[in-house]
Each structure stands twice: as C-alpha cells, then as structure tokens.
C-alpha positions in Angstrom: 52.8 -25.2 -57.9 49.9 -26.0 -55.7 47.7 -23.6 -54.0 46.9 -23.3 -50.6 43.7 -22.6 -49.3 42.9 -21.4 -45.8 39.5 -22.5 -44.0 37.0 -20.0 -43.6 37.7 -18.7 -39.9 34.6 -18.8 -37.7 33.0 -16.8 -34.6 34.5 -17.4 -31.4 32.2 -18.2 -28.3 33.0 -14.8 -27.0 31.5 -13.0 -30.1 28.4 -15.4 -30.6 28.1 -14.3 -26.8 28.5 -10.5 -27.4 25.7 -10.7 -30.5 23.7 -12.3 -27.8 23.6 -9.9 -25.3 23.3 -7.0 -27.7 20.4 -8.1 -29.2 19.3 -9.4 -25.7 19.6 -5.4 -25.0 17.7 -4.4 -28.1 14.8 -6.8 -27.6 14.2 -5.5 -23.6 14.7 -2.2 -24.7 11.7 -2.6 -27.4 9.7 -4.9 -25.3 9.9 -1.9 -22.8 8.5 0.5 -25.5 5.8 -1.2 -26.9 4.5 -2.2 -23.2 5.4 1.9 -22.5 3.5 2.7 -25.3 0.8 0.2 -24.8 -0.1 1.5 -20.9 0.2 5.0 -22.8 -3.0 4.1 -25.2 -4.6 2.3 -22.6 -4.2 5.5 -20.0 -5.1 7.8 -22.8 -8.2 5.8 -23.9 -9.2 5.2 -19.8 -9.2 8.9 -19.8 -11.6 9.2 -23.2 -13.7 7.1 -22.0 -14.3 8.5 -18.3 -14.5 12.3 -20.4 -17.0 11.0 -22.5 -19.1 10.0 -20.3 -19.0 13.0 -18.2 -19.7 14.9 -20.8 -23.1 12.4 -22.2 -24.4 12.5 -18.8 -23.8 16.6 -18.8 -26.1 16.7 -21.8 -28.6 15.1 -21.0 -29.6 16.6 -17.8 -29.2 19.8 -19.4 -31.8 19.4 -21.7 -34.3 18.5 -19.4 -33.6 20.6 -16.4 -33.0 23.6 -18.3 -37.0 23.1 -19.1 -37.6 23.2 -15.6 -40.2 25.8 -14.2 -39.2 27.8 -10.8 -42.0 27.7 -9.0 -43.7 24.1 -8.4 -41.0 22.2 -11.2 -39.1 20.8 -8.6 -41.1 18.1 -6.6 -38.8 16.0 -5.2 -34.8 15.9 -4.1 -32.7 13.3 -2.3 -32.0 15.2 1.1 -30.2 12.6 2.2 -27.6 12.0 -0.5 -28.1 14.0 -3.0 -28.4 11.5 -5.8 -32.1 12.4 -6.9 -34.0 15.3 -8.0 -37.5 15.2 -10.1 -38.7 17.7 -11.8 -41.6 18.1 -13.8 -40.2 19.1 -17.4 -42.3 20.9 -20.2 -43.2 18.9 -23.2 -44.6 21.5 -25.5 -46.2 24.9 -24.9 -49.0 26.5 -26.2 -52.3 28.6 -25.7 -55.7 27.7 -23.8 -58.3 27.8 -26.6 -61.6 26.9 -24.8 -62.8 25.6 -21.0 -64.8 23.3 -20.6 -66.2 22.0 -17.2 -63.7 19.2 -17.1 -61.2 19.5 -19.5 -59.6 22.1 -21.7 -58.8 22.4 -25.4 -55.4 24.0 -26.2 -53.7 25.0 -29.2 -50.1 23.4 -28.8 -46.9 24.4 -31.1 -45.4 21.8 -33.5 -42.1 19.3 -31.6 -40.6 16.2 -32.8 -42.9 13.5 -33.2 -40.2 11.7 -31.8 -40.0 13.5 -28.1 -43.8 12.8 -28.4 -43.7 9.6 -28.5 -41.3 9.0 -25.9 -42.8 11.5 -23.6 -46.3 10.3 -20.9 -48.4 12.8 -19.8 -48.3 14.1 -16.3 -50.9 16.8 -16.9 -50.6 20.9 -17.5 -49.9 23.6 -16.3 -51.5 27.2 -16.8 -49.3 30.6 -16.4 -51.1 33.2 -14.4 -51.2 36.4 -16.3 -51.4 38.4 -13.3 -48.3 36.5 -10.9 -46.5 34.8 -14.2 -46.4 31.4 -12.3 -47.9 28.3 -13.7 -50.1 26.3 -11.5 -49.5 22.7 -12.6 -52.8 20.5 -13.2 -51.8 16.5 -11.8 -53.6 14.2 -14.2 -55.0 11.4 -13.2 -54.9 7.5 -14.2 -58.2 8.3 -16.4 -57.5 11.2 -17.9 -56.1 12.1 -21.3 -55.2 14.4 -23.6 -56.5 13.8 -27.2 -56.7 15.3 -31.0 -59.6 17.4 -31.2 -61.0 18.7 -34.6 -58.8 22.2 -35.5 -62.0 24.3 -35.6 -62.1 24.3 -32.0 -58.8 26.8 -31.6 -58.5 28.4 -35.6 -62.3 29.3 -36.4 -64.3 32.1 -35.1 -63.3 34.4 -32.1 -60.6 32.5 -30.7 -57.9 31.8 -33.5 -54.5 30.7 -32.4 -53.2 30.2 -36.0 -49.4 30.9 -34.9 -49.8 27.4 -33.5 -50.6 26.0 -36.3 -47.0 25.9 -38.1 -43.6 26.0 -37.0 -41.0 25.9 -39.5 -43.5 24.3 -42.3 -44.3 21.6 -38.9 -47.9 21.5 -37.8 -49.2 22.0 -34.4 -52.0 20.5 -33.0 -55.4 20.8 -31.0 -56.1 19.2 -27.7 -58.3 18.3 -25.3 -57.0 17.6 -21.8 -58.4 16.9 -18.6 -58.6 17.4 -15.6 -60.4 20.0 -15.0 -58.2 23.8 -15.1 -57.5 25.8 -12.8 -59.9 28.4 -11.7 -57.9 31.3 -12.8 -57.6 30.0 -16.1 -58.9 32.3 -18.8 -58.8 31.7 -22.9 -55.5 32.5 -24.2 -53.7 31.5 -21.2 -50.0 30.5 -22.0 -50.0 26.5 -20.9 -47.7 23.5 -21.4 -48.1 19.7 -21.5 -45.5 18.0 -18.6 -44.4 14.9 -17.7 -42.3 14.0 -14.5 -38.9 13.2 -14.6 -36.4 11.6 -12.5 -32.5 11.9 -12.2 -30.9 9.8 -10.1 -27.5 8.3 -9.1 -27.4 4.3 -8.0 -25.7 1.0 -8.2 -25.1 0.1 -11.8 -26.9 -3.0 -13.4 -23.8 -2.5 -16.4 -21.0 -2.3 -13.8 -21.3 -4.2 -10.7 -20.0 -1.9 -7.5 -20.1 1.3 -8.9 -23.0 3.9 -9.9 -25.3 4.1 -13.1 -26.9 7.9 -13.8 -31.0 6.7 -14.1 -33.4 8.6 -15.9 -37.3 7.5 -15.0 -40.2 9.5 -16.9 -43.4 9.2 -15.0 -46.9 10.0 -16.2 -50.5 9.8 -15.4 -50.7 9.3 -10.9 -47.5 7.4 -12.0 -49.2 4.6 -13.8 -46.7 5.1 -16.9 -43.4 4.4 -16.0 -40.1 4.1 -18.2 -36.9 4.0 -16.3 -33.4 3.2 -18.0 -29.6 3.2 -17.0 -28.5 5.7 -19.4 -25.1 6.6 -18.7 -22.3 4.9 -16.7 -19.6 4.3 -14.4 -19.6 7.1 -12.4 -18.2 7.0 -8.8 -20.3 7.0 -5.2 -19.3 10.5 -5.0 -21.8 11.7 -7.8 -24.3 14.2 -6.9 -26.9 17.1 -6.7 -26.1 20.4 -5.7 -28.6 23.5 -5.3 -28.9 27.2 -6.2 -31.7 28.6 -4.5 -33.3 32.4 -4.2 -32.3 35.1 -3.8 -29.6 35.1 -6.3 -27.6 37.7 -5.2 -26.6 36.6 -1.6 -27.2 32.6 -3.5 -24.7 32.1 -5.6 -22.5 28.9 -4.2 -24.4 25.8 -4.4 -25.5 24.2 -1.3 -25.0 20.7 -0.4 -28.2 21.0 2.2 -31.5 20.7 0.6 -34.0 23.6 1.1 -37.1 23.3 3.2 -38.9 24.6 0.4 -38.2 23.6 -3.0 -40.1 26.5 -5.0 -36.6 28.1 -3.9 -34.7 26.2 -6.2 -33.3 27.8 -8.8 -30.9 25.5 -10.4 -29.0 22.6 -9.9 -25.1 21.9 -9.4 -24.0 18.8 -10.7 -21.2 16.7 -9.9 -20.1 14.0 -12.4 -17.0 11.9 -11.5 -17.1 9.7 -14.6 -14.8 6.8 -14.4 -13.2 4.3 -17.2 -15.4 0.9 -17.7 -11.9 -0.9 -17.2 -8.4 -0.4 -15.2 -4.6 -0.7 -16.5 -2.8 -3.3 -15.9 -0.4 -1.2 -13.5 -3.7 0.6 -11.4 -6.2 -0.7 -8.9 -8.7 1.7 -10.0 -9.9 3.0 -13.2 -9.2 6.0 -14.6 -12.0 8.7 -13.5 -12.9 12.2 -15.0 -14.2 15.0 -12.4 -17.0 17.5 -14.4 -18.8 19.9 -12.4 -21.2 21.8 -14.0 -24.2 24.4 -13.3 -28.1 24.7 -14.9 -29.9 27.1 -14.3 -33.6 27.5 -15.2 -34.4 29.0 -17.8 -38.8 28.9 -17.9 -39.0 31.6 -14.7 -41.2 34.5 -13.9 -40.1 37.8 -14.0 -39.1 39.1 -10.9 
C-alpha cells in the first residue's frame, strides 16, 4: 500500500512578521546600549581628560612658586584679570665665597644638570644676616655667571666644602656679576634666579578657549623662552592672593595688593576643560581645581 507523504508546512506571514518585530526590538534595544555605553566612555574619558589637566597645570606652578621668596619674589601680577603673576624663582642656593669690585664668586650646591640647562640667568640675590631678606641683584645683558677654578671657595680661609657634594653630585664655583650688594659679607647665604611668568591666554592648541603659558626670562630680558604648556582651560582661570598678616589674611583676595612684598602665596583657580565635546553637549566637559601655595623661602618673623 502506498504511503502518503505530507509537505513540509511553512511560516505564515503573521509569524515571519512577529520574528521581525522581535528582533527589530532586540537590535534597538542593543543599538541603544552600545550608543548608552559609548556617550558613557566618551563622558568618562571628557572628564579624565579635563582632571588631568587640572592636575598637570597644579604641578607645575607648584614647583616653581613654592621657590618663591617673600619679600621682592613677586614683581609683577595681572591687576586687571588676574591671569599673570611673575615671580623671580631660585635656581640653586649657595654661599658667597669672595667680593670682588664687580662681581662675586660663590660656592653653589649640586642640581640637575638638566634644570640648568633649561634655566637663564636673571642675576642673585644675597640674604641679609641681620633682617633675613634677600636683596635681589638684576643682571644685566653683559653680565654672566661663569666656572671659576675650585680654589677660589675650598682652599685657605674660606672653605665651603659642604658645597662641593650632594648625594655623590658635585657643586660648583662661580663668578657672577653685577656687582653685590653693599651689605654683602663672605659666607652670605645667596641664590642664582631667573624670572618666571605664569599666565592664562587664548590658546594657539585650541582656538577660543585659554592655554596656561609659562615664559622664563633672563638677563634685562634678553633671554626669552615662552611655551603653551598645558591646555584647555576656561576664561574663568585665574590668580588669587594671600597676603600679610596671616592671621586676619587667610581668604584669598581677588584685588591685587598695592604692594606686592605682601604677598604671601597664591590661590589658583584651574577650570580644566575636555579638548573635545559629546555628541549630546554643546560644551566640553570641564574640571574645577582650586588649589593654594604658599611660600616656602620666607624670613622668620
């Protein structure tokens, strides 16, 4: 007897349709979380970005205003803004070995050769032993400061030999001119400076929004290296002061001081921003650091 055989039944329109619109539903809904988690990484990275650059720029004007000296350090500040201060910024420290009628041989401490070599020479300064301020000696576009022969500081009455070495590092022996100051006696505390410039202005990375500058200045400002170092940062970055006396001075002010030997730190305000903005924002993502420094070369009061 012959066997039947049934065809093979097939999907109806109504199921192909339902298998449609399910995995219609399952593609939007994974769509949706990729681009979710997409805008998460990009938010999340935004924010990196804008903390990290806070925190460089923190850094770096920490280590050099830190250095700072209380009294004549500060020459400069934007009164206007707030955007700039310049400071004159120790380079190395050491002891006055011998005076001469226009110059000065010192017995400086061993630093990195690399901070040397980035550094120009503004001139000196020389503490007083008697007020413990340092009167700061301008050099210049002809003067210099140069390797002298070590006999000049470690031989005979006048022997600095804890200059010599730091750490297995040697030191060296100068001369600089100009001339010191007239208070200067041999075995005066001095250290080599150069001028230093923070400042906050349009960005030659980001077109329309701010670049923290660094310019080093050095002999009557005939050396000059200036660079962009850190950036975006908003139009809202800027300089705050603490000034004397401490004890009724302890909130910044926005206002400049008349005098600037009164400064006694700076406040710093760092609204970093992201280099780039989501695709769902109109502006980038921004990272608000305020932080203090306070200096820490002062005289005893």
């Amino acid at each position: 007897m012959p066997r039947s055989h049934s065809r093979p039944r097939g999907f109806t329109i109504i199921e192909i349709l339902t298998a449609l619109i399910i995995i219609a539903v399952i593609g939007l809904s994974m769509t949706k979380l990729i681009i979710g988690q997409t805008r998460s990484f990009q938010f999340e990275n935004g924010a990196r970005r804008s903390r990290a650059a806070a925190r460089s720029a923190m850094n770096i004007l920490i280590t050099d205003l830190r250095m700072t000296q209380d009294k004549g350090g500060v020459t400069a500040v934007d009164a206007v803004n707030n955007r700039r201060v310049d400071v004159r910024v120790p380079i190395v420290f050491g002891f006055v070995c011998e005076i001469t009628g226009s110059s000065v041989v010192v017995s400086l401490v061993a630093v990195d050769s690399f901070q040397v070599a980035s550094s120009k020479y503004g001139g000196y300064a020389v503490r007083d032993s008697v007020t413990g301020a340092y009167t700061y000696v301008a050099a210049a576009s002809g003067d210099t400061i140069q390797a002298a022969a070590p006999n000049r500081c470690h031989v005979g009455p006048n022997i600095f030999a804890d200059t010599a070495h730091v750490n297995g590092r040697p030191g060296g022996v100068f001369i600089a001119s100009p001339a010191p100051p007239a208070s200067t006696g041999v075995g005066s505390a001095v250290f080599v400076w150069q001028t230093v410039s923070y400042e906050f202005k349009s960005s030659g990375v980001f077109p329309g929004r701010y670049g923290l500058y660094r310019t080093v200045r050095g002999r009557a400002n005939t050396d000059t290296l200036s660079e962009e170092l850190i950036s975006p940062f908003s139009s809202s970055a800027r300089f705050g002061y603490y000034t004397n006396p401490a004890a009724t001075n302890d909130v910044p002010s926005t206002t400049a001081p008349g005098v600037l030997s009164a400064i006694r730190g700076f406040q710093i305000y760092l609204p970093a921003e992201s280099s780039d903005t989501m695709p769902t924002r109109n502006t980038p993502q921004q990272t608000n650091l305020t932080t203090a420094v306070f200096f820490k070369n002062t005289r005893i009061q």
